[in-house]
C-alpha positions, -999 to 999 in steps of 0.1 A, spaced: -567 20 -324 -590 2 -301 -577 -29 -280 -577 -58 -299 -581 -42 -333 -548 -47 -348 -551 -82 -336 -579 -91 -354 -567 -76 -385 -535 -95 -384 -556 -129 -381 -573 -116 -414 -539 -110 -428 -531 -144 -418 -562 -155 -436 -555 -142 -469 -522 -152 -468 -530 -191 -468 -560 -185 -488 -560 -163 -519 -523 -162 -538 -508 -131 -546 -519 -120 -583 -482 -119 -595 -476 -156 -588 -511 -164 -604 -500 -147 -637 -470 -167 -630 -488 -205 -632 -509 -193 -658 -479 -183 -680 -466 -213 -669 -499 -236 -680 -498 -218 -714 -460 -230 -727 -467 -268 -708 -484 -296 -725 -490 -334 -712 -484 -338 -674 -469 -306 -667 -501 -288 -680 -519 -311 -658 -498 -307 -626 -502 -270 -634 -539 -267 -639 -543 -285 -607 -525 -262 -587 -549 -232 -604 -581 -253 -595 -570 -256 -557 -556 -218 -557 -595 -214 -568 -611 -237 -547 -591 -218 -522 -601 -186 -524 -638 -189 -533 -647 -211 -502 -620 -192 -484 -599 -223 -469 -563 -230 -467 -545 -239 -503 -521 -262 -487 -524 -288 -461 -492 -275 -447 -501 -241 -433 -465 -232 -427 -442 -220 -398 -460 -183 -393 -433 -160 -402 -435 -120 -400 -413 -97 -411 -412 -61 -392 -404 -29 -407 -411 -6 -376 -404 33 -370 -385 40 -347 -413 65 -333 -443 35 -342 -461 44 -309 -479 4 -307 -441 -12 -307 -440 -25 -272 -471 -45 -277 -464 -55 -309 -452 -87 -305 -476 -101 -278 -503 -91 -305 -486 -115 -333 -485 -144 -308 -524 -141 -302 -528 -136 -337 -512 -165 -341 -530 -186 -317 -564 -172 -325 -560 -178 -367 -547 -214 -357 -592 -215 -345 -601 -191 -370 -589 -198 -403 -576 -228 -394 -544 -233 -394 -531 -269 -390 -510 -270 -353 -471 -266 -373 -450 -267 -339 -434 -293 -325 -403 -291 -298 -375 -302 -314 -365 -332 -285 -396 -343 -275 -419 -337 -304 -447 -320 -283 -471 -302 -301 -488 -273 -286 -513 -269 -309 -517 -235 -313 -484 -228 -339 -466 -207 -310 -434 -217 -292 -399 -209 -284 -388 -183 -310 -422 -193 -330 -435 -178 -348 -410 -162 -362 -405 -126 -362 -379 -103 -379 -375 -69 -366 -358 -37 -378 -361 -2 -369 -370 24 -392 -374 63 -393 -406 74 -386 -437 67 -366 -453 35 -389 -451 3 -394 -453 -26 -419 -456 -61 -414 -449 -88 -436 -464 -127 -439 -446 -155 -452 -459 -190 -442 -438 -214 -449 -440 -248 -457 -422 -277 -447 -415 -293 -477 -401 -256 -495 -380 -250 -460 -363 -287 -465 -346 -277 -493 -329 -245 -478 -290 -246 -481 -258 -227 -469 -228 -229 -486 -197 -211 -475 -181 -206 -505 -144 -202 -509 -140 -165 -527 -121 -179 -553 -146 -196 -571 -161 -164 -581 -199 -160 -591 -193 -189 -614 -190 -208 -583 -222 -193 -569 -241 -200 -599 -228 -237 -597 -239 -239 -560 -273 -227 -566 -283 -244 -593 -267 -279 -586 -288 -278 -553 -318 -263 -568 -317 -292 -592 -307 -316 -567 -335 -311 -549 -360 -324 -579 -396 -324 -570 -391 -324 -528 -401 -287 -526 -431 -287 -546 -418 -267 -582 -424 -246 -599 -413 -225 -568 -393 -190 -563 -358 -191 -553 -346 -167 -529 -305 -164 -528 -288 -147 -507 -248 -139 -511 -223 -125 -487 -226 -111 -450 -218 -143 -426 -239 -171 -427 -273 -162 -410 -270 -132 -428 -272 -148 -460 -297 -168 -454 -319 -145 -441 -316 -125 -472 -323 -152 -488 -357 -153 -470 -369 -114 -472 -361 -118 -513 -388 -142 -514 -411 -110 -503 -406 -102 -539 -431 -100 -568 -422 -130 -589 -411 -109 -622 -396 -80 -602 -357 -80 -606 -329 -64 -587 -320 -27 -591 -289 -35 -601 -283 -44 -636 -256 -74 -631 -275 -91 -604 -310 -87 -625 -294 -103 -653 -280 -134 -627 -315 -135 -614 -331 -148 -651 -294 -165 -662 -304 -187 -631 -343 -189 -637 -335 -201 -673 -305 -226 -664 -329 -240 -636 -358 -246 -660 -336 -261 -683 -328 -290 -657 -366 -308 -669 -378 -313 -637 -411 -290 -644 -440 -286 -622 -442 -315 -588 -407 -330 -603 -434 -347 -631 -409 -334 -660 -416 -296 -679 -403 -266 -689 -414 -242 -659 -384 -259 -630 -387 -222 -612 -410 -195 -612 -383 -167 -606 -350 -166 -588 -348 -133 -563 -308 -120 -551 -303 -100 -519 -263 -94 -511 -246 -81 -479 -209 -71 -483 -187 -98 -468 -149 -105 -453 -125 -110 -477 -120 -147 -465 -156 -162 -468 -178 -161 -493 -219 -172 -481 -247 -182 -499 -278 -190 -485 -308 -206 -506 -342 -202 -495 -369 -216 -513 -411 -214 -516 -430 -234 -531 -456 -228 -556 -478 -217 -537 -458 -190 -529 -478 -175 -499 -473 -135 -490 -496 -108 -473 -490 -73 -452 -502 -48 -428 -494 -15 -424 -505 6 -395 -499 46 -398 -493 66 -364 -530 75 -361 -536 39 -359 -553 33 -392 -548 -7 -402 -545 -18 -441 -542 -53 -452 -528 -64 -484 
């Protein structure tokens, strides 16, 4: 791989990722569109327009380019790790020029603004070590408006996954229209509390329509899809059918005395993309 290379094609990756939506979440609105009628239909045609608009003159799809988050699957034998995170940061910086990405970092006292979306632990990187000698990354920008309506809740164990199911959907609901619906829930239940919420992130990595290997959680995945969609908030909180896109469940086990859950949401425009890079060097983006 030359100098500079993978750099560049983590910008592009960066570029599709705010500009052209992931064909399972496209499918997704278009379902959507299909059962709607009055202003939901509307709301939801809208949002196919812009992901059109989008990617034909190859812009942004959302004002709100997101907090630049990557998620790293490398081996343990990836030869390019020790440089791999100096080459997200001037990915970062050079797609914030390049694609353009609107300047999403501000310091949390002073409200400084760097303006080229990098900062202290920012963007925002998630690293495990694999076997092997490749690596994978994963995008997911995310909004403002979708992040607001994150939520921990450290359930007492007793109230069961009835309790769970109360939790999420009471603050799914609660939320209304603030996180820009129809949108994909990501829960995560168990481990301590930034364990649960991170698992609540990766789920959003996710196909919307893919479900959990495990039969009982697959079937909690659409119990809370449907009971969500039966709230009536529908697409921008404008009233409809289509409330959520999908709900996605990661668990970690937990201590006997706790019981977390972390909700994690994205918005419709439910913005993904990757990069792998094999031990020759070879870059694909997806």
């Amino acid at each position: 791989m030359k100098d500079g290379e993978l750099v560049g094609q983590l910008v592009e990756a960066i570029r599709r990722a705010e500009t052209i939506l992931p064909e399972d979440v496209l499918v997704a609105l278009k379902e959507a569109s299909e059962i709607e009628s009055g202003v939901a239909r509307v709301q939801l045609e809208a949002m196919l327009e812009n992901v059109a608009a989008a990617r034909d003159g190859s812009i942004p799809m959302c004002q709100d380019t997101g907090i630049q988050t990557f998620i790293v699957r490398a081996g343990a034998s990836y030869p390019g790790l020790a440089s791999l995170r100096s080459q997200i940061i001037e990915a970062v910086r050079r797609a914030t020029v390049e694609v353009p990405l609107r300047p999403n970092t501000v310091h949390p006292f002073t409200g400084e603004n760097p303006g080229d979306n990098v900062g202290e632990h920012v963007p925002y990187i998630s690293w495990e070590i694999v076997d092997g000698d490749s690596c994978v990354i994963e995008l997911l920008p995310k909004g403002g408006g979708s992040e607001n309506c994150a939520a921990l809740g450290m359930l007492s164990p007793g109230v069961g996954i009835k309790g769970v199911k109360r939790f999420v959907v009471d603050h799914v609901v609660g939320c209304a229209g603030k996180p820009c619906p129809p949108g994909i829930v990501g829960v995560g239940i168990g481990g301590g509390a930034d364990l649960s919420l991170k698992l609540a992130k990766l789920s959003l990595l996710r196909p919307v329509g893919s479900r959990h290997p495990e039969d009982s959680l697959a079937s909690l995945e659409v119990e809370l899809r449907d009971l969500i969609n039966e709230s009536g908030i529908g697409p921008m909180g404008m009233g409809g059918k289509t409330t959520c896109l999908d709900v996605h469940i990661e668990y970690a086990h937990r201590h006997p005395a706790s019981l977390p859950v972390g909700i994690v949401y994205q918005c419709w425009s439910d913005r993904r993309a990757k990069v792998t890079i094999d031990a020759s060097g070879a870059i694909e983006v997806m």
